[in-house]
C-alpha positions as CSV (number, residue, x, y, z in Angstrom):
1,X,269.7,189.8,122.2
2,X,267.4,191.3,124.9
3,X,264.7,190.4,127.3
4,X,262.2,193.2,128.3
5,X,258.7,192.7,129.6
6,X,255.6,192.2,127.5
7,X,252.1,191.2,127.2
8,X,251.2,187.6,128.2
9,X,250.5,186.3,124.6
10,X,253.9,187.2,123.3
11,X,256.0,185.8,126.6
12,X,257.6,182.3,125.9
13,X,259.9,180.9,128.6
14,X,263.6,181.1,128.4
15,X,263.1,182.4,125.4
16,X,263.6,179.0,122.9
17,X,267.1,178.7,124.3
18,X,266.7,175.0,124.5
19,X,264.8,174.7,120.9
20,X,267.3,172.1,119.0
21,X,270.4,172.3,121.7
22,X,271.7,169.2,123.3
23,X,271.6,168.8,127.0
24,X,273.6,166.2,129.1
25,X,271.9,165.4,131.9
26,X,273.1,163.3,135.0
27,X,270.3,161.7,137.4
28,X,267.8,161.7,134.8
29,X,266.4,158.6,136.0
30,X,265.7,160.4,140.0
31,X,262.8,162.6,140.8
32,X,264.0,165.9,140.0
33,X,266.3,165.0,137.2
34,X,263.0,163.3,135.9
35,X,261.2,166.4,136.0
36,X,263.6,168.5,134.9
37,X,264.4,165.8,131.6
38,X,260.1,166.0,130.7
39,X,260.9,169.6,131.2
40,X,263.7,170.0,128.4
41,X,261.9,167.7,126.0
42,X,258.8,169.9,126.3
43,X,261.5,172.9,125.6
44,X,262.7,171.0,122.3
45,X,265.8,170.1,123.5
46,X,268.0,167.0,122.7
47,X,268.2,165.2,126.1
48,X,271.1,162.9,127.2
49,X,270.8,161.5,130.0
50,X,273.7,159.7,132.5
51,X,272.3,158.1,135.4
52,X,272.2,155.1,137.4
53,X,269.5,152.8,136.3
54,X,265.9,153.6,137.5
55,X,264.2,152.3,140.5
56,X,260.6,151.3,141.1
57,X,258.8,152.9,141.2
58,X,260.2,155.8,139.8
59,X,258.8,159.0,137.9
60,X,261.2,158.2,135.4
61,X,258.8,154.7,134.9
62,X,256.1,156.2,135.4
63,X,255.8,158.9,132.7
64,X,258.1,156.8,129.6
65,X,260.9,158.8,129.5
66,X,263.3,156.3,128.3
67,X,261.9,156.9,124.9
68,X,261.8,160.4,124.9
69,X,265.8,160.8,125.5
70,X,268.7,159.3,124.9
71,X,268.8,157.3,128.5
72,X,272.8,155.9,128.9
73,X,273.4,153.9,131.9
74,X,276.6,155.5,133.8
75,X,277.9,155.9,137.4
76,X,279.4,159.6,138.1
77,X,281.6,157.4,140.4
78,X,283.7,156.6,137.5
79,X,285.6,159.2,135.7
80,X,286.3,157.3,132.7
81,X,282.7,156.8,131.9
82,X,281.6,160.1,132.4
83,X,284.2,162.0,130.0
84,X,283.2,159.8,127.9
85,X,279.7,160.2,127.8
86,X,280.3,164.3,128.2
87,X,282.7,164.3,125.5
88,X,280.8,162.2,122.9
89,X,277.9,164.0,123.5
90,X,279.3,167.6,123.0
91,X,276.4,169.1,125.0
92,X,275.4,173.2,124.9
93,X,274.5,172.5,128.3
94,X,275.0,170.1,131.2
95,X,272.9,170.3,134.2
96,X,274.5,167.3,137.1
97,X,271.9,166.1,139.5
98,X,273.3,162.4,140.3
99,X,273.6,162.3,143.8
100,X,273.1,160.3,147.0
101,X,270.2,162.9,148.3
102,X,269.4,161.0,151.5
103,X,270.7,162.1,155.0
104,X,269.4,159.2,156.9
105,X,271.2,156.7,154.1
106,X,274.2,159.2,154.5
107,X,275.0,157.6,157.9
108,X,274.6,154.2,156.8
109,X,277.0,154.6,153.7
110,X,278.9,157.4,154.8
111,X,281.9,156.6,151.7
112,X,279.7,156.0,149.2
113,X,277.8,158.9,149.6
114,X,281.3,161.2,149.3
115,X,282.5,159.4,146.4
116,X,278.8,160.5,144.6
117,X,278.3,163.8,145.5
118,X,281.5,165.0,145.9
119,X,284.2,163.0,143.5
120,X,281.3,162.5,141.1
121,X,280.8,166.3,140.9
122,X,284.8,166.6,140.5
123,X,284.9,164.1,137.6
124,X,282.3,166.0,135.9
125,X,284.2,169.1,136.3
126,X,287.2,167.1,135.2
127,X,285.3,166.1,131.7
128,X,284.2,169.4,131.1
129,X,288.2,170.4,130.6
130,X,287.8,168.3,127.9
131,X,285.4,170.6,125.8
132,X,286.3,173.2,123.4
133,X,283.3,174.8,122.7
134,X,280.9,177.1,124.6
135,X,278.7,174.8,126.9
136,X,276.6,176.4,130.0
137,X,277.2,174.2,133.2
138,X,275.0,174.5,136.2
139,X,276.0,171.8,139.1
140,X,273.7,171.1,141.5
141,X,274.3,170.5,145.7
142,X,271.8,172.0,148.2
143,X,270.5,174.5,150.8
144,X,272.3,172.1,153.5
145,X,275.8,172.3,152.4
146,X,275.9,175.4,154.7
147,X,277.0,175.1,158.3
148,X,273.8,175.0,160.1
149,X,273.8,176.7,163.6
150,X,270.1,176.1,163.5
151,X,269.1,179.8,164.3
152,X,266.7,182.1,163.1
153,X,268.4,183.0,160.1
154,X,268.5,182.7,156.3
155,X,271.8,181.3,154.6
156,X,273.1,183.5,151.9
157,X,276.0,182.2,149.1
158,X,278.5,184.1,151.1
159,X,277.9,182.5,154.1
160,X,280.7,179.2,155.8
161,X,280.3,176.0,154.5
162,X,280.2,172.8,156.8
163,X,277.7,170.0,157.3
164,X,277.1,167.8,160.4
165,X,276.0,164.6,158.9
166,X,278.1,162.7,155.6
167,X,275.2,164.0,153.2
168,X,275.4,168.1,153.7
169,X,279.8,168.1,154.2
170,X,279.2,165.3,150.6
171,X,277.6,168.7,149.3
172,X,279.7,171.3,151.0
173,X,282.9,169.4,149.6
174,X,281.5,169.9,146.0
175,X,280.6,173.7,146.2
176,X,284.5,174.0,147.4
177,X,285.8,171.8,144.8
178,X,283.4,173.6,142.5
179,X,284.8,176.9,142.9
180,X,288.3,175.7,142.5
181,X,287.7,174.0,139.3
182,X,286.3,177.0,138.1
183,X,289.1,179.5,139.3
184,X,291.5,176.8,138.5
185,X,290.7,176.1,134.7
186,X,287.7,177.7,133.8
187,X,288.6,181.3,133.4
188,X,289.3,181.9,130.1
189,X,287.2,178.7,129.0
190,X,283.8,178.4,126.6
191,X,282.5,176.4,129.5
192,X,280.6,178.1,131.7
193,X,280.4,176.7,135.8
194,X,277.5,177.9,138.2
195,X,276.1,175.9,141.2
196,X,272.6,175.6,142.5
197,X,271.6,175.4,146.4
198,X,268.0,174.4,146.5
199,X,265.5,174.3,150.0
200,X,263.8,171.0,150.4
201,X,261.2,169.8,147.5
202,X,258.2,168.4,147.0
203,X,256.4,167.7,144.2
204,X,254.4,164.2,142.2
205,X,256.7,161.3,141.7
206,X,258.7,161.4,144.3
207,X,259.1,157.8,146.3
208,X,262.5,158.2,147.7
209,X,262.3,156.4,151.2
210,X,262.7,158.8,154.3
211,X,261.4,161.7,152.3
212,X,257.9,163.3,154.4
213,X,255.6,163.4,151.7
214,X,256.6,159.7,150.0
215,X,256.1,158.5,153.2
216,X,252.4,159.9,153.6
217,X,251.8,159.1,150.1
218,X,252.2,155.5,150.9
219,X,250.7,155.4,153.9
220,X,247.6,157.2,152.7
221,X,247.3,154.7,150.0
222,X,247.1,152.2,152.5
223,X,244.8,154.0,154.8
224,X,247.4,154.1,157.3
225,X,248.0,156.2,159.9
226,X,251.2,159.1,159.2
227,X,254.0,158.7,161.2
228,X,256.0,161.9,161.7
229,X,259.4,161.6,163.2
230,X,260.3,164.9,163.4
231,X,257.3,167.1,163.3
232,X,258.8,170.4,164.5
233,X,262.0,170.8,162.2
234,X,261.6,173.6,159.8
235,X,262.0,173.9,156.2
236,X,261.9,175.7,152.9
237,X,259.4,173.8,151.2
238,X,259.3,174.3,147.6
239,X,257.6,172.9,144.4
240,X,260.1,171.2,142.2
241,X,259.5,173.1,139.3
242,X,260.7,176.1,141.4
243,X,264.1,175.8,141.5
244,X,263.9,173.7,138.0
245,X,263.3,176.7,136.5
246,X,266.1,178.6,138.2
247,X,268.5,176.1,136.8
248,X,267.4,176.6,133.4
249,X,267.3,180.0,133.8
250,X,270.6,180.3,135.3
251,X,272.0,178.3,132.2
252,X,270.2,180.5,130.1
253,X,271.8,183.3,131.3
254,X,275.3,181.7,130.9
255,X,274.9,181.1,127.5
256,X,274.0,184.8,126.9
257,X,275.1,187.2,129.1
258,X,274.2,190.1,128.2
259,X,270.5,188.7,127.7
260,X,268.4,190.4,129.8
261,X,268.4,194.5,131.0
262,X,270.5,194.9,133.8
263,X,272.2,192.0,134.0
264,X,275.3,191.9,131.9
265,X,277.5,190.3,134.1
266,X,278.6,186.7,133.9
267,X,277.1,184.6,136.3
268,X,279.4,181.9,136.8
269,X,278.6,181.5,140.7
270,X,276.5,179.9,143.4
271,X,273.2,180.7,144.0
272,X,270.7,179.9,146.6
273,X,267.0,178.4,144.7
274,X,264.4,178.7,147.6
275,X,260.7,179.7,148.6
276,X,259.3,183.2,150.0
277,X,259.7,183.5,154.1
278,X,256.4,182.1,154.7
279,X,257.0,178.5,152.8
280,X,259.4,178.3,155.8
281,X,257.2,175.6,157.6
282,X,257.9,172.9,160.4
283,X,257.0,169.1,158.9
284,X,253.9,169.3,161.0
285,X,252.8,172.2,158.7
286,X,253.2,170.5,155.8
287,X,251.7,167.0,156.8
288,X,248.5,168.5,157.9
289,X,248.3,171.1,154.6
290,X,248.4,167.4,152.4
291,X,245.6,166.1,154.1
292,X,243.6,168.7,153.2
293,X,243.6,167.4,149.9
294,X,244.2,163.7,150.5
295,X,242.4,163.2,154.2
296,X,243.7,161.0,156.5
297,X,245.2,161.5,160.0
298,X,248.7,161.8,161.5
299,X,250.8,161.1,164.9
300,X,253.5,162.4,166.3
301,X,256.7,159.4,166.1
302,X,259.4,161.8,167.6
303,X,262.9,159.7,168.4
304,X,265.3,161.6,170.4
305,X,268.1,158.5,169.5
306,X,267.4,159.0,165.8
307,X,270.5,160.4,164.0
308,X,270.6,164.3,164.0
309,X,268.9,166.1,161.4
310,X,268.5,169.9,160.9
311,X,266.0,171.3,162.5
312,X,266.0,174.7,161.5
313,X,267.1,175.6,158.0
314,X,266.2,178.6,155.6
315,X,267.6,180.1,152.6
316,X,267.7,183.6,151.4
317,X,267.9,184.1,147.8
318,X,268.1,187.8,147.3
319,X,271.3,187.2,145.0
320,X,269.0,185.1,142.1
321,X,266.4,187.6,142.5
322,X,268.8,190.6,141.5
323,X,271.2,189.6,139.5
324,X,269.1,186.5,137.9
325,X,265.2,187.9,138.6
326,X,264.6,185.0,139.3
327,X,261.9,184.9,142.2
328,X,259.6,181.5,142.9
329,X,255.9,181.7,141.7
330,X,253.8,179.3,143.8
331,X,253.2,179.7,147.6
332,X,253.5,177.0,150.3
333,X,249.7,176.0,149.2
334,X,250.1,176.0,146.1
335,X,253.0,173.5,146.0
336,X,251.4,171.3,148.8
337,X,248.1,171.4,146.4
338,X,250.0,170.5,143.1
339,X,251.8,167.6,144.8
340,X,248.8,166.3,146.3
341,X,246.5,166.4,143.1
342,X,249.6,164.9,141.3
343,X,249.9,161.9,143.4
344,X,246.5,161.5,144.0
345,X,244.7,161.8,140.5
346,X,247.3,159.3,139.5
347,X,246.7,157.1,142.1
348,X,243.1,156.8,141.5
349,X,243.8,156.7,137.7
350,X,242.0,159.8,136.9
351,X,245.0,160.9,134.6
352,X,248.3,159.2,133.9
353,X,251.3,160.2,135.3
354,X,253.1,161.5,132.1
355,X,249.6,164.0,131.5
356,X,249.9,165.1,135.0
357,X,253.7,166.0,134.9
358,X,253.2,167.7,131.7
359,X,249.9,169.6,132.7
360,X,251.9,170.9,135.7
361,X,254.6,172.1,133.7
362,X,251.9,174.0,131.5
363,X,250.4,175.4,134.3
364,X,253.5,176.8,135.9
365,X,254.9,178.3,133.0
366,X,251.7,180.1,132.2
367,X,251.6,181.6,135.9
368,X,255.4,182.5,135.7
369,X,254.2,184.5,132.4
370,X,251.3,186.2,133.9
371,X,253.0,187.4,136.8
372,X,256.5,187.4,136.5
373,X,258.2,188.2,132.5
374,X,259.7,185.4,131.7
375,X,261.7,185.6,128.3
376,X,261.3,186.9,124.8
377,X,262.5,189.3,122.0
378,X,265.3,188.8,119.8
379,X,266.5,191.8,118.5
């Protein structure tokens, strides 16, 4: 099999690598799991999904997905279940989202939030010893499982691990125990293990409390004023469909190694998912770029007692761009703009949620295959 470049009309993304496989998917019922699940489905893929039962509102509600997939309700806390569901599903790939993703709830349930993110990711792992056929695994944690000094400075894969607050040492707990699993049992297995550090995202769909644009989403709604508690920390803001698609490409790759020119290698690793240097915005930045498209005003709500949060993170993804070519498509405006005219098209009924989420994911792989190359050619 090979991947080379081509003209637009022949380019199909990830090459039908998902056509007919089955996928095991945890956190299917949060915002990027939900996303990712209408993404698969779109791909052709058999979907199995292991999460904790949706909230509301959720995007999960919102755009039907419960009869789209095969939606089993399951806590990663609890090993049984999850070899269970891993083993009777006998996935080609697994992709594990389920998480606590909240630093703020981090520090209010501090145990609960290691036994998700980090025991849940073990017990995953733990299942996956339990397969005996090829199956392409890519775990997910985050950009802040790094230890932050909060300088001017992108994190690569190579860089310490650490984590101030219960959330980020959660996530730097399951990159270590991660990389032991896959030293440990993994070597000479089928099963493929890779992990996924993603910046910050945005994108329609999204109502997690303590999250920016959520929280202007409902106050604009209301015609409320925005309340920014930490306007000057710096981040790299993405599109969720941005790192989505490293995942899946990253999975792709697993599965076929010697896919594209140049690559070859396996790709069992870490790799970082984030924006170009300029999405690297303070919160300010990216509350006023939303209310360019959904007016409304702001003020500042800075708490100096609030519990710390990062306030300088970045993420340098050199490794996914040349071992992967993987590099993001939409800008800092572009991802504001898409969030915006998601939330707000559905708000005012315009177009239902499920149309929205799918026209996006149209309209992201057609600009990843006009300017980038994304898959083709079986040879």
């Amino acid at each position: 099999m090979a991947v080379r470049q081509g003209t637009v009309e022949n380019l199909v993304m990830f090459f039908g690598a998902y056509q007919g496989k089955t996928v095991w998917l945890s956190g299917h019922t949060g915002f990027k799991g939900a996303w990712l699940a209408s993404w698969l489905l779109k791909l052709g893929a058999r979907v199995h999904g292991f999460s904790l039962p949706a909230e509301d509102p959720s995007l999960f509600r919102q755009i039907g997905l419960e009869g789209g997939l095969e939606h089993e309700i399951g806590d990663v806390r609890d090993v049984n279940a999850v070899k269970q569901s891993i083993v009777a599903t006998q996935p080609d790939f697994v992709f594990h989202l389920a998480a606590q993703p909240l630093v703020r709830l981090s520090y209010e349930k501090p145990l609960e939030t290691y036994q998700t993110n980090f025991m849940g990711t073990a017990h995953v792992l733990e299942a996956l010893r339990s397969l005996a056929k090829p199956c392409s695994t890519v775990l997910i944690t985050t950009d802040k499982c790094y230890e932050n000094r909060e300088m001017d400075y992108a994190y690569s894969e190579e860089d310490p691990l650490g984590g101030h607050d219960p959330y980020s040492s959660s996530k730097a707990a399951a990159e270590i125990v991660i990389s032991a699993y896959r030293r440990s049992f993994f070597g000479k297995s089928p099963v493929r293990i890779a992990s996924a550090r993603a910046g910050n995202v945005i994108g329609g769909g999204d109502w997690a409390p303590d999250r920016i644009v959520p929280d202007c989403i409902r106050h604009l709604k209301n015609h409320e004023v925005i309340p920014v508690r930490n306007p000057t920390a710096t981040r790299p803001w993405q599109h969720v469909l941005e790192p989505l698609s490293g995942y899946l490409w990253l999975a792709v790759l697993q599965a076929n190694p010697d896919a594209t020119d140049g690559i070859g290698a396996r790709v069992d690793d870490a790799f970082n998912f984030g924006p170009g240097k300029e999405s690297n915005r303070p919160v300010v930045d990216l509350v006023r770029e939303l209310l360019r498209h959904w007016p409304g005003e702001y003020e500042d709500k800075s708490n100096p007692d609030a519990p710390h949060e990062a306030r300088l993170l970045m993420l340098l993804t050199k490794k996914a761009e040349r071992l992967l070519k993987w590099k993001p498509i939409w800008n800092f405006e572009s991802a504001v703009k898409h969030t915006a005219d998601w939330y707000r098209q559905v708000h005012e009924k315009t177009v239902t949620a499920e149309s929205m989420t799918k026209s996006q994911i149209e309209n992201y792989e057609q600009t990843a295959c006009n300017r980038v190359m994304w898959a083709k050619v079986k040879e």
